[in-house]
LODRENBA-13667 format. One record per atom (N, C-alpha, C): z, x, y; residue in three letters. Coordinates in steps of 0.05 Angstrom, whole numbers, padded with zeros to 5 digits, always signed. Last residue first. Layout:
BEGIN
ZXYALA
...
***
This chain:
BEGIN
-04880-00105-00964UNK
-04873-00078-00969UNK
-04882-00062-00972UNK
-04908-00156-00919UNK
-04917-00141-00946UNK
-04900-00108-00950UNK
-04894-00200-00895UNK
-04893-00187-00890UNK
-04898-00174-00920UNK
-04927-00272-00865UNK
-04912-00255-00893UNK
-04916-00226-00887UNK
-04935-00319-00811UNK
-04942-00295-00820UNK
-04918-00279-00850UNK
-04959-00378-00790UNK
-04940-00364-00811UNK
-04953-00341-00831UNK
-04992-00362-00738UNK
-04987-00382-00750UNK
-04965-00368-00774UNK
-05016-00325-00698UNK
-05037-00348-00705UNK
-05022-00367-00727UNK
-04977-00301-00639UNK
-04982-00312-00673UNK
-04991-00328-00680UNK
-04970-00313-00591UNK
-05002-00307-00597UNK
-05001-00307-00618UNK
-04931-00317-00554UNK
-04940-00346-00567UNK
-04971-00343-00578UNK
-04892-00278-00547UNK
-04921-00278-00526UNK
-04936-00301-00531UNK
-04857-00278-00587UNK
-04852-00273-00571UNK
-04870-00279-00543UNK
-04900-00263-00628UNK
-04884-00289-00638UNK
-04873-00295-00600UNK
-04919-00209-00615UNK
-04938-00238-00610UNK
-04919-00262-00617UNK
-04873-00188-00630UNK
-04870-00181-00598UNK
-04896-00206-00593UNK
-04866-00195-00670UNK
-04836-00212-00665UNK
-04845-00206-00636UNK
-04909-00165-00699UNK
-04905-00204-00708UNK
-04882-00208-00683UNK
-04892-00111-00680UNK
-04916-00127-00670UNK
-04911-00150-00670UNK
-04842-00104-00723UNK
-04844-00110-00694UNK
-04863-00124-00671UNK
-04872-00108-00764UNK
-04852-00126-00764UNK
-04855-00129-00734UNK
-04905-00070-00788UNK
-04917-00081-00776UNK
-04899-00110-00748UNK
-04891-00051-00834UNK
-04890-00037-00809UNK
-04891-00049-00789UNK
-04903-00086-00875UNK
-04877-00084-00867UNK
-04872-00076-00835UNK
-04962-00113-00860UNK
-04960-00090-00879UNK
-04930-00091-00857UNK
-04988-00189-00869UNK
-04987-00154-00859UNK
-04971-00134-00869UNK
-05032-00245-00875UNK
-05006-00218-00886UNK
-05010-00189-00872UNK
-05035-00303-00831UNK
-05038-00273-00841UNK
-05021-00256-00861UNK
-05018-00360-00858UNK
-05042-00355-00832UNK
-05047-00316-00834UNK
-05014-00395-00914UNK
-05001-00367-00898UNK
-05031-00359-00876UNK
-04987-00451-00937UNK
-05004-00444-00918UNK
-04999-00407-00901UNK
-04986-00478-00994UNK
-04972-00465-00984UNK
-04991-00462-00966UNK
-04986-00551-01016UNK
-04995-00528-01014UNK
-04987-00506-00991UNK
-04966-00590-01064UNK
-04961-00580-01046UNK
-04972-00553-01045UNK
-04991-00613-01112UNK
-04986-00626-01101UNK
-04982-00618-01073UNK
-05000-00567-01157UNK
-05023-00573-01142UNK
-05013-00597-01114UNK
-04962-00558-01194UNK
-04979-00569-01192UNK
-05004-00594-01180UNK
-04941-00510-01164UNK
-04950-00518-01184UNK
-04974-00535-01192UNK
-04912-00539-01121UNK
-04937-00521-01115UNK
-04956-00512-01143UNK
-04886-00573-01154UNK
-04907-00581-01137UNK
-04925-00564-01132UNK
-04841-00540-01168UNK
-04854-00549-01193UNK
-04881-00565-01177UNK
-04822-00519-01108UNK
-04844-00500-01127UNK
-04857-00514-01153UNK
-04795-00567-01106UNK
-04812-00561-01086UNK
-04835-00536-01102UNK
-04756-00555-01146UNK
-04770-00584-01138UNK
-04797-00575-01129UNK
-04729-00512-01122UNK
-04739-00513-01152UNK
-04759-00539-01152UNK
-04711-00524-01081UNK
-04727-00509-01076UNK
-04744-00514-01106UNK
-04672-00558-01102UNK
-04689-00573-01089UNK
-04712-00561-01080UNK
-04641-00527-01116UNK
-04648-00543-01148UNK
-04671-00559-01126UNK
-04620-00492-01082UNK
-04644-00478-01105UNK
-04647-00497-01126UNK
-04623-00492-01024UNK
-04604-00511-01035UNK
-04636-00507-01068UNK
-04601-00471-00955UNK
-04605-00468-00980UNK
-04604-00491-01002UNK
-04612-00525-00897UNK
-04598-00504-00921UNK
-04608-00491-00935UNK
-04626-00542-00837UNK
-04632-00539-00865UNK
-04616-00525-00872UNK
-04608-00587-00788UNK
-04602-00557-00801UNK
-04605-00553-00829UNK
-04624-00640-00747UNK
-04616-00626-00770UNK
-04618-00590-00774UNK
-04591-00692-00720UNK
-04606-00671-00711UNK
-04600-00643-00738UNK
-04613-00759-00710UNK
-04603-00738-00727UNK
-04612-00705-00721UNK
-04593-00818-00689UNK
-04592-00792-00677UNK
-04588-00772-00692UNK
-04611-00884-00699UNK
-04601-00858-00705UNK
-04616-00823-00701UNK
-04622-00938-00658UNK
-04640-00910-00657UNK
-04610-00884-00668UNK
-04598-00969-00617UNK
-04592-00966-00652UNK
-04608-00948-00667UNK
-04616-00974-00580UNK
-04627-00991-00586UNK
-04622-00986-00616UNK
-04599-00901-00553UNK
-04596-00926-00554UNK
-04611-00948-00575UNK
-04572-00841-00566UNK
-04594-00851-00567UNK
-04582-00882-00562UNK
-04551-00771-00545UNK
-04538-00798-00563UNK
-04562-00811-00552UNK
-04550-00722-00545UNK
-04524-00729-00541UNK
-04517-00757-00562UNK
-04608-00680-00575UNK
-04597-00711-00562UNK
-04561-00715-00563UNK
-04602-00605-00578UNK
-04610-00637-00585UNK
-04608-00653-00568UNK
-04633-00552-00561UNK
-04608-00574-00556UNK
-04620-00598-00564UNK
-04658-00547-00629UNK
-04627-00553-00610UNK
-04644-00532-00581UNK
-04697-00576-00671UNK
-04692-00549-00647UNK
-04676-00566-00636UNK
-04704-00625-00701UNK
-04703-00588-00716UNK
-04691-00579-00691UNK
-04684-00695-00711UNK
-04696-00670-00690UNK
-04689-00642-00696UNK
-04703-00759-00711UNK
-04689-00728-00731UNK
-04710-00697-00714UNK
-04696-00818-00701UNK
-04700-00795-00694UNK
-04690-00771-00701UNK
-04703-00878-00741UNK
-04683-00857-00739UNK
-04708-00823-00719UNK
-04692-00953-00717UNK
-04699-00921-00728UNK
-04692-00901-00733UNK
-04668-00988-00686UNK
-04652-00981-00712UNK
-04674-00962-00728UNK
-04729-00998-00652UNK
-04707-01005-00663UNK
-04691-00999-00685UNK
-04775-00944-00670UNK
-04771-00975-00670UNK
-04741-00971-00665UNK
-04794-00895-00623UNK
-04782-00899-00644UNK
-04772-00930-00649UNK
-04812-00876-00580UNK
-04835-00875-00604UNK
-04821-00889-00622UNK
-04770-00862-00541UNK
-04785-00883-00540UNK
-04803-00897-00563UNK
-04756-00814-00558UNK
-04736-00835-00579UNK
-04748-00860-00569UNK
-04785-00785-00534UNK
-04801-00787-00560UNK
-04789-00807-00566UNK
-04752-00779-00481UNK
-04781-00798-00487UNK
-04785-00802-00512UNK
-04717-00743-00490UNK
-04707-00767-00498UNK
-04730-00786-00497UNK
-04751-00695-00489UNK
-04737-00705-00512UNK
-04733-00728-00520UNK
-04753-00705-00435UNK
-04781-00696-00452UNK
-04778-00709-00484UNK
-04704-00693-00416UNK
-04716-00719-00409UNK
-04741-00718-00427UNK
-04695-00640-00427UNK
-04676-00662-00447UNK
-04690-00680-00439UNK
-04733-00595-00428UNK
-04722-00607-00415UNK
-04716-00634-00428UNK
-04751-00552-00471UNK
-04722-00545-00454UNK
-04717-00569-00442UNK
-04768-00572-00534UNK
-04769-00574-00513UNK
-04752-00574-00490UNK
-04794-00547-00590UNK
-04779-00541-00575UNK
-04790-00556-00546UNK
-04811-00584-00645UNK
-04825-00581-00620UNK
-04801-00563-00599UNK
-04802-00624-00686UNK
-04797-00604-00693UNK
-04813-00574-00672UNK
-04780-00689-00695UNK
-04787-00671-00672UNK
-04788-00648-00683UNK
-04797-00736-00721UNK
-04789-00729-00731UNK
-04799-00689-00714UNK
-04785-00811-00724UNK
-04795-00794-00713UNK
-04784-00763-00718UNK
-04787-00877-00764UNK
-04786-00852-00760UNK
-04798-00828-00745UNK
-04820-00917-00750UNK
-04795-00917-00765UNK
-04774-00893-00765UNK
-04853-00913-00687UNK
-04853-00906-00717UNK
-04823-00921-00731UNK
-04909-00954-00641UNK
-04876-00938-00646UNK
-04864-00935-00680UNK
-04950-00958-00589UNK
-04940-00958-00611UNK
-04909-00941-00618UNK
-04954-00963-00536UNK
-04952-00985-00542UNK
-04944-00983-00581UNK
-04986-00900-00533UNK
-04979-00921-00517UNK
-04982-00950-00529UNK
-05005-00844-00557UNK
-04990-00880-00575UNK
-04979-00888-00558UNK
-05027-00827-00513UNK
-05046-00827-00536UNK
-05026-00844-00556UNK
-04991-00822-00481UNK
-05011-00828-00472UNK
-05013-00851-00497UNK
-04948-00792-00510UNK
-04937-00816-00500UNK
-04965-00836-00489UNK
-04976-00749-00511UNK
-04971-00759-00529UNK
-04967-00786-00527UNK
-05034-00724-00474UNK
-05007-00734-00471UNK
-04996-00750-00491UNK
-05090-00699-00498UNK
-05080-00729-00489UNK
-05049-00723-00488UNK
-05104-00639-00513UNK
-05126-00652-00496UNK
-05110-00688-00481UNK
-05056-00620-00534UNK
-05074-00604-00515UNK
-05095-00617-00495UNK
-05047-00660-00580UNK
-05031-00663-00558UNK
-05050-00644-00529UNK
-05083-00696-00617UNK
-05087-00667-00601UNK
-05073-00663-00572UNK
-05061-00727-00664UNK
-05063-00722-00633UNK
-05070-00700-00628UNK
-05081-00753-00728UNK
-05071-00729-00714UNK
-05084-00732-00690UNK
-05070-00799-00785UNK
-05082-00796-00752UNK
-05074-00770-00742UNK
-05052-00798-00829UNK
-05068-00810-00820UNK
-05090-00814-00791UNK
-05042-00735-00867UNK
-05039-00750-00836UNK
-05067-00766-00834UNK
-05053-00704-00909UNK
-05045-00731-00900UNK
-05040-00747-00889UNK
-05072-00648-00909UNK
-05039-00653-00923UNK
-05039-00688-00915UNK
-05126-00661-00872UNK
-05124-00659-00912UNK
-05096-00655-00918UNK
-05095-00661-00825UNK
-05110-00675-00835UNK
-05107-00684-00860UNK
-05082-00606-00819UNK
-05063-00624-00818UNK
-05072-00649-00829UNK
-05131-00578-00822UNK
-05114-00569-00845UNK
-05093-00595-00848UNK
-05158-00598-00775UNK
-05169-00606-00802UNK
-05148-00599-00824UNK
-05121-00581-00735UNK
-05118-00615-00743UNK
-05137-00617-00774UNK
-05111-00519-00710UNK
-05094-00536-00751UNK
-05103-00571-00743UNK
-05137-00524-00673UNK
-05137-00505-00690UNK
-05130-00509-00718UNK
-05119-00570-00629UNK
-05151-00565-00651UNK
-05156-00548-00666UNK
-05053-00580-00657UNK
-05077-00565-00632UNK
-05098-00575-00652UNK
-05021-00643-00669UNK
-05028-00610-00674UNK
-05057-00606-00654UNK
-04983-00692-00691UNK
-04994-00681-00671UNK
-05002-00649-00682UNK
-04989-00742-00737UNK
-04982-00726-00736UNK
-04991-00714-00706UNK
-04965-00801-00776UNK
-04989-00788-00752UNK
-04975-00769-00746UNK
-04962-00826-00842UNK
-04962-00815-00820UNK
-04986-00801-00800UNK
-04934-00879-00883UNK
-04962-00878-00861UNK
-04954-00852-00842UNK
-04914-00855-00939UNK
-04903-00864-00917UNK
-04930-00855-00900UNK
-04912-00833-00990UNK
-04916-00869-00993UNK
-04914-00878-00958UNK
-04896-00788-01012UNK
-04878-00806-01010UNK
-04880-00835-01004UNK
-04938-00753-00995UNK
-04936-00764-01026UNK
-04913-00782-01030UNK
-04937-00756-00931UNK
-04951-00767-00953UNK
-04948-00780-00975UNK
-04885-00723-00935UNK
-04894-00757-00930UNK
-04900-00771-00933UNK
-04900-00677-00957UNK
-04881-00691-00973UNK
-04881-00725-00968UNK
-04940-00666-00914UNK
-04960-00672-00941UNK
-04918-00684-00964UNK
-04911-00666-00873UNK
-04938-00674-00874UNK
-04944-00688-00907UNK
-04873-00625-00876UNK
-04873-00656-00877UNK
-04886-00680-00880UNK
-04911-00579-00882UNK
-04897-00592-00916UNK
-04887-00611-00908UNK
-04923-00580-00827UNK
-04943-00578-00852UNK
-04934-00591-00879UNK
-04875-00569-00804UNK
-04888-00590-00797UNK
-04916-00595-00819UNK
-04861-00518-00831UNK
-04843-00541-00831UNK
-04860-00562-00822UNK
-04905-00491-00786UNK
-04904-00489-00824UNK
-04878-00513-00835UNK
-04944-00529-00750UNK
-04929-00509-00759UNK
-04922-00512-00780UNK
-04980-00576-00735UNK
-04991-00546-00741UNK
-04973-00528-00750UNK
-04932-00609-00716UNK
-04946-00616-00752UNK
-04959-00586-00758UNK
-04916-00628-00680UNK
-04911-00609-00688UNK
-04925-00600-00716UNK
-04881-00691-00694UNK
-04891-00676-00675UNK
-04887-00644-00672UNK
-04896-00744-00743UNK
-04890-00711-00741UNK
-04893-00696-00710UNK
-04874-00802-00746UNK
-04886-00785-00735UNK
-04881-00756-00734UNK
-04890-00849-00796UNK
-04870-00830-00793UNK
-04890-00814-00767UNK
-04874-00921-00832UNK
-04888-00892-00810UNK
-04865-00872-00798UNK
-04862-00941-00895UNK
-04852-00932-00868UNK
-04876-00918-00853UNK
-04881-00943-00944UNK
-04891-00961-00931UNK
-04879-00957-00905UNK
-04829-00910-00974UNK
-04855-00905-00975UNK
-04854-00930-00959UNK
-04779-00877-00935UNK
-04778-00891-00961UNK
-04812-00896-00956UNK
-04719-00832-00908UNK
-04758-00842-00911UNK
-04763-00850-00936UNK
-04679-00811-00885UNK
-04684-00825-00908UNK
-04702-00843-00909UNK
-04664-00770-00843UNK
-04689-00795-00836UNK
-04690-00814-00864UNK
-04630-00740-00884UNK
-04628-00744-00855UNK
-04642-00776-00853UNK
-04659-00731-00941UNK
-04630-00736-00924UNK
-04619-00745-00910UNK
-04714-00725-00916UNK
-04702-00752-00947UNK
-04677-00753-00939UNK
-04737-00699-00879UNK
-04742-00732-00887UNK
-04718-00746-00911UNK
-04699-00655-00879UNK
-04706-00680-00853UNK
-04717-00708-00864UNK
-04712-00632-00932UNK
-04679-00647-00916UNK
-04687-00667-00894UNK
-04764-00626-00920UNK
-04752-00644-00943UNK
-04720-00657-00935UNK
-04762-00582-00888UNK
-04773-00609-00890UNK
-04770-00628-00896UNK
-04727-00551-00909UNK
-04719-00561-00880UNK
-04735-00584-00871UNK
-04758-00534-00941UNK
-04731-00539-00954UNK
-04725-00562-00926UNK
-04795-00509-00920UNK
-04803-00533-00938UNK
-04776-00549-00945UNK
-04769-00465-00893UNK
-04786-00479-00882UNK
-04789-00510-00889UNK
-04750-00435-00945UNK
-04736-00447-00914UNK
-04741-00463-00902UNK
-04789-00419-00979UNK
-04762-00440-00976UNK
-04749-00451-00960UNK
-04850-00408-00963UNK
-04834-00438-00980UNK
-04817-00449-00973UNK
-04868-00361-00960UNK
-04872-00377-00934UNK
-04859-00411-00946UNK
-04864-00337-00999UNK
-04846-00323-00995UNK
-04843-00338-00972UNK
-04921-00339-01033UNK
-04891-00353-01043UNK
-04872-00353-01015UNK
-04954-00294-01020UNK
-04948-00314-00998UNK
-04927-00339-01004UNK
-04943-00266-01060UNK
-04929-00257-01034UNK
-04931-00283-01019UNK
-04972-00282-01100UNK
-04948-00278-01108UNK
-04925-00276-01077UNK
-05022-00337-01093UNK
-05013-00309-01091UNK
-04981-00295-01088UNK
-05022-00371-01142UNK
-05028-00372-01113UNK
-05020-00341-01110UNK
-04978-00399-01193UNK
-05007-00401-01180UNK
-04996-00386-01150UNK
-04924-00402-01198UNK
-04943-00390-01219UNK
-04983-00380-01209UNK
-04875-00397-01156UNK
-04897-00410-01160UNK
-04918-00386-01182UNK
-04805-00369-01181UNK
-04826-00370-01162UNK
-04852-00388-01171UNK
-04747-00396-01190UNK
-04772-00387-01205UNK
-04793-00387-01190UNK
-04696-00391-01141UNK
-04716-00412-01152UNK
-04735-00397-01172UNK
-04631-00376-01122UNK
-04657-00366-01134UNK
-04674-00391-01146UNK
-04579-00379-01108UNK
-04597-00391-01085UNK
-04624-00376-01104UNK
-04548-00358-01137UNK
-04545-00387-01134UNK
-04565-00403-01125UNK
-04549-00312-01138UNK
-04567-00317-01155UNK
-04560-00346-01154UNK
-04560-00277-01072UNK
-04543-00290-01087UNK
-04560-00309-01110UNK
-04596-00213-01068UNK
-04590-00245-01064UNK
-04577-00260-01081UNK
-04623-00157-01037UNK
-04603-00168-01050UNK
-04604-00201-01043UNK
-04683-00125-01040UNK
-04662-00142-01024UNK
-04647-00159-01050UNK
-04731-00073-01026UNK
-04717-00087-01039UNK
-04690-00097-01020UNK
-04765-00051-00982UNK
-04776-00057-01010UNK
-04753-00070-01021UNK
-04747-00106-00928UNK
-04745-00087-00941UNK
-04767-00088-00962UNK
-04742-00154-00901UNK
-04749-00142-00887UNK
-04743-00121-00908UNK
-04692-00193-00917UNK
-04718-00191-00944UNK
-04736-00164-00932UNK
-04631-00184-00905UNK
-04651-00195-00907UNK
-04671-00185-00925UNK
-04560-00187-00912UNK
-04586-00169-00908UNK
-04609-00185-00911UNK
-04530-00246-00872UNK
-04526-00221-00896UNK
-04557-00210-00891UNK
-04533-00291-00846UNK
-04526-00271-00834UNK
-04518-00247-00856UNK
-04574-00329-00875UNK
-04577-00308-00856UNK
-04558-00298-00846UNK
-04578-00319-00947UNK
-04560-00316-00921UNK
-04563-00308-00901UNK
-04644-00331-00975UNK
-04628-00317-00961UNK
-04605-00326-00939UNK
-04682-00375-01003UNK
-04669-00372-00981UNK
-04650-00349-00971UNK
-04728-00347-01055UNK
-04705-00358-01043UNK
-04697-00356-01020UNK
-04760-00352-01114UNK
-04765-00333-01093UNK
-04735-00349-01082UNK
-04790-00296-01172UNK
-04765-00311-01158UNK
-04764-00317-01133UNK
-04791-00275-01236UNK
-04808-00278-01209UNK
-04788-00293-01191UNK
-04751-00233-01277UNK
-04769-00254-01263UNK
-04770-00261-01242UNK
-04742-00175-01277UNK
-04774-00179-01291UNK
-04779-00210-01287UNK
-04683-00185-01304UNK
-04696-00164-01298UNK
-04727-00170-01308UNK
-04661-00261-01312UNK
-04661-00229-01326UNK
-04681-00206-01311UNK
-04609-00306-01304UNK
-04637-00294-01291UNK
-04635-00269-01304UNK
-04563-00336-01315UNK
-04593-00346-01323UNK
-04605-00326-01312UNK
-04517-00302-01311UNK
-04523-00309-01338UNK
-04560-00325-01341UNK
-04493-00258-01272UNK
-04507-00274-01267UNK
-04519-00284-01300UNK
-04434-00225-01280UNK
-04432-00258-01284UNK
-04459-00278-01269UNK
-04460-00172-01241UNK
-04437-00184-01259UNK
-04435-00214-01262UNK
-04524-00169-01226UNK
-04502-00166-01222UNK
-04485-00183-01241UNK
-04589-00146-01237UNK
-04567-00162-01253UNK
-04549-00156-01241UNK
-04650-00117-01213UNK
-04617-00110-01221UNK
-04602-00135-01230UNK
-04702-00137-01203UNK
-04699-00107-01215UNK
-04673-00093-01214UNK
-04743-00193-01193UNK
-04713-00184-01203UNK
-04715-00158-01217UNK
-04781-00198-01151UNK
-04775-00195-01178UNK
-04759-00175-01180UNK
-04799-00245-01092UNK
-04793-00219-01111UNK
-04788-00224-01140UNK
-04800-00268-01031UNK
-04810-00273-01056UNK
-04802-00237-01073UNK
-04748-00304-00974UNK
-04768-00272-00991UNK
-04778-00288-01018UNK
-04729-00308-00918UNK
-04749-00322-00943UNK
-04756-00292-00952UNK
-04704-00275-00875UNK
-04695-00299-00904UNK
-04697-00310-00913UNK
-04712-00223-00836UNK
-04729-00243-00849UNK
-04711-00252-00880UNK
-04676-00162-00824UNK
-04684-00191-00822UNK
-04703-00199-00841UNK
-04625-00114-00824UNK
-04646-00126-00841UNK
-04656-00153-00838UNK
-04578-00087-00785UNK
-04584-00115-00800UNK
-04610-00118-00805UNK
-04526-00039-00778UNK
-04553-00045-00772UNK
-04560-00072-00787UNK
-04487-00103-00768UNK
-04510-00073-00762UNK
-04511-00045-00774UNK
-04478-00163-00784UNK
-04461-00142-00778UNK
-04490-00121-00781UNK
-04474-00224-00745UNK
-04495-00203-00755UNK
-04479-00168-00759UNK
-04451-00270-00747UNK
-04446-00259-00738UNK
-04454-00232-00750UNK
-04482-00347-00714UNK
-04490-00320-00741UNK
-04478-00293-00731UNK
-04461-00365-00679UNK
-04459-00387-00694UNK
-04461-00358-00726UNK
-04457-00328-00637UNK
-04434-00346-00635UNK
-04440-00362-00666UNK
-04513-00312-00639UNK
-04485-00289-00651UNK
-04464-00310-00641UNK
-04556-00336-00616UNK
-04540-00349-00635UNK
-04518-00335-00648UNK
-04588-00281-00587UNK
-04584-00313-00576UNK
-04560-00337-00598UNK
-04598-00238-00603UNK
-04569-00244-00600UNK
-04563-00273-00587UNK
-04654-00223-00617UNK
-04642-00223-00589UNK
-04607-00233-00585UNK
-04651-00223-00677UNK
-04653-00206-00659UNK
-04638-00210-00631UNK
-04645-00291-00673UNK
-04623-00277-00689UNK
-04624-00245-00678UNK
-04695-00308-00653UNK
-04670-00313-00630UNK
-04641-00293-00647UNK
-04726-00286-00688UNK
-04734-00281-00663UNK
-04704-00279-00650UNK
-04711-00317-00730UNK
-04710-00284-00734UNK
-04713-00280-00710UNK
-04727-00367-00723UNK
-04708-00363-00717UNK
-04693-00326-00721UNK
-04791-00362-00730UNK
-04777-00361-00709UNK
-04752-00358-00695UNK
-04803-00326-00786UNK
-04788-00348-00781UNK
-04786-00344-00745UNK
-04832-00286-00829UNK
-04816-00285-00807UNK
-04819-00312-00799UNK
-04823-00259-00908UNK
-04828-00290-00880UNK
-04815-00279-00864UNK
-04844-00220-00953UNK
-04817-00234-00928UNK
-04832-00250-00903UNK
-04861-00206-01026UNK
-04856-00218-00991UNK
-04838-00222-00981UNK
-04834-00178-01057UNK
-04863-00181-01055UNK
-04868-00187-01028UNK
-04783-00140-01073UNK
-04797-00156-01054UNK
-04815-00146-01064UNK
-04747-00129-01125UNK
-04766-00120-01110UNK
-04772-00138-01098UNK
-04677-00150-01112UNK
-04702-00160-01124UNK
-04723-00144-01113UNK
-04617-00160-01151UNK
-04626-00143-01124UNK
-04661-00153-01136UNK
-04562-00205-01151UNK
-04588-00201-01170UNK
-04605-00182-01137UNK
-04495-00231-01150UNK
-04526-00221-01138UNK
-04542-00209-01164UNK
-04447-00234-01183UNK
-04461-00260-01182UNK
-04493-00260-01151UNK
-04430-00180-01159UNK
-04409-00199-01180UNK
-04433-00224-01164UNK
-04471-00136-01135UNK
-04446-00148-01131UNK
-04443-00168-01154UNK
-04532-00096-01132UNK
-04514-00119-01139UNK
-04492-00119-01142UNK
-04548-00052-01076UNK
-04538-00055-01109UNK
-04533-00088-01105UNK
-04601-00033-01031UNK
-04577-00050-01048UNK
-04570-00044-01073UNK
-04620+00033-01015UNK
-04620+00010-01033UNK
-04599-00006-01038UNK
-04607+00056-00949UNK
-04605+00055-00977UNK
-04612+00030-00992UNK
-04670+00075-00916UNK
-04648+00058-00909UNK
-04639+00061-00939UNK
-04720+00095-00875UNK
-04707+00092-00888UNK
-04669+00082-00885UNK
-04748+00047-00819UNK
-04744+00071-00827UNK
-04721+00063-00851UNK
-04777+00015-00762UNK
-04782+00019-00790UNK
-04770+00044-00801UNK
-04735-00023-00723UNK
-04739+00002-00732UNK
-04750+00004-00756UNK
-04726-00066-00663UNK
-04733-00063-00694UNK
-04753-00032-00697UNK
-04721-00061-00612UNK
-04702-00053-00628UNK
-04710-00056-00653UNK
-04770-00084-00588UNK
-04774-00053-00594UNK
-04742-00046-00609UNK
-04766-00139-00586UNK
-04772-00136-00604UNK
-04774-00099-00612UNK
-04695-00137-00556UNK
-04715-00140-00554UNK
-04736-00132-00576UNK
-04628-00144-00573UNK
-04651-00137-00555UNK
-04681-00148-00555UNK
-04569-00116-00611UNK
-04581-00135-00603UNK
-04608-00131-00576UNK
-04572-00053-00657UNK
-04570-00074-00639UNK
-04587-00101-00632UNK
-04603-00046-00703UNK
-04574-00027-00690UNK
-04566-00042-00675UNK
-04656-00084-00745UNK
-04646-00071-00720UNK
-04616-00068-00718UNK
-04703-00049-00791UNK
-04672-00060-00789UNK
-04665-00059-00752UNK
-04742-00051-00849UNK
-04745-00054-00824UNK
-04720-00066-00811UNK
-04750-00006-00893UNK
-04734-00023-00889UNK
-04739-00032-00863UNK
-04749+00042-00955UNK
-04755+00031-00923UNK
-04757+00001-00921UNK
-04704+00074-00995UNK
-04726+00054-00992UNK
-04732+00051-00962UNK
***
């Protein structure tokens, strides 16, 4: 099969399009034609060897761990899923990835894919949405009549917080370029900043949320610890990108989160896309080959947004 894999750690020219063997299934996997594969920004730092202390990547390695597919092997003691359904799921990242025509996955972590929409762009869901959903309900435990601030909203995790917030009953404002504020908009945001044109801290001077909810890389910790300004008393700040906060004052909880897998909540999340509640957003599809280009514009900050890879 072909496969897009990098030998080492580096730069985006270590990714290789070339053949590669087919998975088999193992005792409780299921191998799946890919439809799609998500690239993720954290595929970026997993290439470059920036996190091999936390993910220990054995090589050659297969990236991207969102995939969408259909099941075309059974492994030993998988009892619900049969050859021929649709499926999509988080992947281990430090096991093979979706970056192939076919990929292996643990059948723990499988959801029934979305019935509507196009079968590949499924594949922009789990990770992302999953990591949404953890931040607000887990973490930030967001209840309706709260405010919430998204900062970051144009991105694909910042999109499904958007619109889960929403349907959750909770006032939010959101930040995004002038590129995504109409998309950010229609998911529910009451208000959207255009950070590009006003300084955040500008533009809600004198206001402050229940919840704040960072999903913004920012290298300098003082930048960081401003937003926990945004935040009421005994709030909670919940923050995606590390380095996080050490620690916060005025009773301001400090959450700094890490999504999971977790396929009864992905399952949730797809009975929405369903119907109609949540909507998926895929900015381009491209053709597998293509992998390296996505990770050298992901890299140059020219990716127009969440890109799916097509086998």
């Amino acid at each position: 099969m072909k496969a897009v894999r990098f030998h080492s750690y580096g730069d985006p020219d270590v990714l290789v399009h070339e053949e590669a063997d087919r998975p088999q299934a193992g005792a409780g996997q299921v191998v799946l034609r890919v439809v799609g594969a998500a690239c993720n920004p954290v595929d970026a730092s997993l290439r470059a060897g920036f996190v091999r202390e936390v993910f220990d990547l054995a090589m050659p390695h297969v990236p991207c761990y969102d995939v969408a597919g259909v099941i075309s092997e059974v492994g030993e003691g998988v009892g619900d899923w049969s050859v021929g359904d649709a499926v999509v799921a988080w992947l281990p990242i430090p096991g093979p990835g979706a970056a192939a025509e076919y990929a292996v996955a643990p059948a723990e972590a499988l959801a029934a894919a979305p019935r509507t929409g196009e079968a590949a762009d499924a594949a922009a869901l789990p990770s992302v949405a999953l990591t949404a959903w953890q931040a607000l309900f887990e973490h930030a435990g967001l209840k309706a009549g709260q405010t919430l601030l998204v900062n970051g909203a144009g991105g694909a995790v910042g999109g499904y917080a958007v619109q889960l917030a929403a349907q959750a009953g909770a006032s939010v404002t959101a930040t995004a370029s002038a590129g995504s504020q109409d998309r950010v908009r229609s998911y529910g945001a009451e208000r959207v900043v255009d950070y590009t044109v006003t300084p955040l801290r500008e533009a809600l001077a004198g206001q402050q949320f229940d919840v704040v909810l960072n999903l913004v890389f920012l290298s300098d910790p003082d930048e960081l610890a401003k937003l926990v300004d945004l935040v009421v008393d005994g709030g909670v700040f919940a923050n995606t990108v590390p380095p996080g906060l050490s620690a916060t004052e005025r009773g301001v909880r400090n959450m700094q989160v890490f999504g999971r897998s977790d396929a009864a909540q992905l399952t949730e999340l797809v009975r929405r896309v369903d119907a109609g509640e949540l909507k998926i957003h895929v900015a381009e599809r491209r053709p597998l080959s293509e992998l390296r280009a996505v990770h050298e514009e992901l890299a140059a900050g020219k990716l127009p947004g969440k890109t799916v890879l097509l086998p």
